[in-house]
Each structure stands twice: as C-alpha cells, then as structure tokens.
N, C-alpha and C positions, 0 to 999 in steps of 0.2 A: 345680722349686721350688714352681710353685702345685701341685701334683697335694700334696707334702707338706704345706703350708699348711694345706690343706682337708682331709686326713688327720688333721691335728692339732686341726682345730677341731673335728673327728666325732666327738669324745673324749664318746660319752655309755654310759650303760650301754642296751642293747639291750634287758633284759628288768627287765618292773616287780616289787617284791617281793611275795610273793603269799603266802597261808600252803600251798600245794606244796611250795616253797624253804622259808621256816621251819622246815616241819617237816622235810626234808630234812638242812637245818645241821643242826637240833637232835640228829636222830637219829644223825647224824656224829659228832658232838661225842662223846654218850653211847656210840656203838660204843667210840671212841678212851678214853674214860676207864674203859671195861670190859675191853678187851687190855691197857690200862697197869697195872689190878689184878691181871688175871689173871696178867703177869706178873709184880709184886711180889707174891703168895701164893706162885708156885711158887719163886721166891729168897727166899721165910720172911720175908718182910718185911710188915707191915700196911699194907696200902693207905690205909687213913683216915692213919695219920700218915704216911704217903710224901707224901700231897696236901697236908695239911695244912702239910709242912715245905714245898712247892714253893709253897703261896701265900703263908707268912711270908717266904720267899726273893725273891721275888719283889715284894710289895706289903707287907710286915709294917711297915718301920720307914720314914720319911722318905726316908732315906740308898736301902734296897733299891728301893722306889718310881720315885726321883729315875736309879736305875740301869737299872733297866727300861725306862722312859720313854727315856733317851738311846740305849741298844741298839737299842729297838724304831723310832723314829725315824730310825735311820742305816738302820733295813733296809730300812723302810717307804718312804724318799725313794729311795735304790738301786734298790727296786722299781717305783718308779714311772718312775723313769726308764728302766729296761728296759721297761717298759707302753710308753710313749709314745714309742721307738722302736720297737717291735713294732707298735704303729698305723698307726708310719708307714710300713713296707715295710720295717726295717733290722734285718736280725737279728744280734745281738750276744748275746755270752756271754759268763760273766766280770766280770758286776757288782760283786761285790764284791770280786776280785782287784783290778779299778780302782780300787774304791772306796779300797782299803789302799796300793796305789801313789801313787796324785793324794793321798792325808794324808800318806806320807813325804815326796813331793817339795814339797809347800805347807808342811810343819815346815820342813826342811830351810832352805828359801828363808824363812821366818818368823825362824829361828834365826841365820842368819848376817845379815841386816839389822835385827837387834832393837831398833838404835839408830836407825832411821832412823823418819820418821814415817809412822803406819797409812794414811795416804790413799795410799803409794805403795806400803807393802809388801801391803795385802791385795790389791791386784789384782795382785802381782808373783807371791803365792803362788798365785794361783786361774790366770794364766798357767803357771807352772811346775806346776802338777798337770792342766793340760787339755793341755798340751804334751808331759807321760809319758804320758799316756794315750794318742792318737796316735801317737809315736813305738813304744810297743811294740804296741800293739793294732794299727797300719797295717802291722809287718812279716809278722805269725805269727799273725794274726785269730786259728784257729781251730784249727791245731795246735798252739799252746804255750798255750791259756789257762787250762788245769788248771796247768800247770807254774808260768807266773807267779802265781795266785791263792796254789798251796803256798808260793814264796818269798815272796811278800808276808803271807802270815799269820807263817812262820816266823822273817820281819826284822822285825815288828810285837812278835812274842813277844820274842825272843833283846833287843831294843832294852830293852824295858819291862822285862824282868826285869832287865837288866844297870844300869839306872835305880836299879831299888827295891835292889837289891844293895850299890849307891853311897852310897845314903841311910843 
C-alpha cells in the first residue's frame, strides 16, 4: 500500500518542455494534417473545406463547442485514470468499455430511485457503477475486454436511439 502511495505522488512529468519537443509536436501535427489532405484530394474532396467543416463541427456554434468540450472531458478523465493506474503498477484495459458500463449502471440506479433524495442516490449511483466495474472487470480482466467495451457501446447506442425514437 505505501509502495502505491508513493507511486502516486511521483505523478510528475519527467522531461521539461524544450523547443526539441515543440518542434517535434508541431511537426507531427503538420505530417497528420498533410496525410488527412493527401487523402481528401485522392477521394475528390478539397481539403481546405474538409478542415474547415471539421472545425465548424467541432467549435463553430455554442451548442458544437459545449459538445466537444463534454466528449473530450469524459476521454480526458478515462485517460487519466488509466495514467494513474499505469503509475501505479496496475495495468488495466478497457477504459472506456468501463467507462460506458459504471454510466449504465449509475443511470439505471439514478432512474429507479428518482424520488428519493440526491444526498443518498448520487453515492447509491457511484456505488452501483464501481461495483459493475469490479464485478466484470475482476472475472475476465483481460480476455473479454474488447467483448465488454463492444456491448457497452452497442447498449449505449441501441438505448439512445430507442430514446430519440420515443420522443
């Protein structure tokens, strides 16, 4: 337990930013936005307006902003939490198959106590989504967690559409 403790407070970056790295990123970036044209010219497609619709799409209107920001945040804390077990010695896969499981089972648990008051249901939900997490993750670590991530996207999907469907 102290070996992980002290694992977790190591949590620093190892190397200073330097312009090496800089120019590095940058030159990355720019390969990546040169294969993405290269191939929208050969599928006849103009790359200036390919980019251009992916940053309206993306940061154009309030609404697309406000959507970005929430996706990119759910990936960014998922990843961090993969970080900071990887720091600590635990390797785990399947981050975001969990991630989609622990939101079914914390809705679920949300939705059938709707009437009851938030000071008992939010930690009822965050019990019921650290509790499916465990329960599937502790049987089949590492041989079912492609399997569980695909059912957990496809019960997220099939749910949400049969939602908008209703409406």
């Amino acid at each position: 337990m102290k070996k992980t403790l002290q694992a977790l407070l190591a949590l620093r970056p190892k190397k200073k930013l330097n312009g090496e790295y800089l120019l590095s990123l940058g030159a990355s970036i720019l390969a990546a936005l040169l294969v993405g044209a290269v191939i929208m010219l050969v599928s006849g497609h103009n790359p200036l307006e390919g980019y251009r619709a992916m940053l309206h799409g993306a940061l154009g209107t309030q609404r697309n902003l406000g959507n970005t920001l929430a996706k990119s945040m759910t990936l960014c804390l998922t990843a961090l939490a993969m970080a900071v077990a990887a720091r600590a010695g635990i390797f785990n896969v399947g981050g975001e198959g969990q991630l989609y499981l622990g939101a079914i089972a914390s809705a679920l648990v949300g939705a059938a106590l709707s009437g009851m008051t938030p000071w008992l249901v939010v930690p009822l939900c965050l019990l019921a989504a650290y509790g499916l997490h465990w329960g599937i993750v502790g049987v089949y670590a590492l041989l079912t967690t492609e399997e569980i991530f695909r059912l957990a996207v496809s019960l997220v999907i099939f749910k949400r559409r049969s939602w908008m469907i209703s409406l």
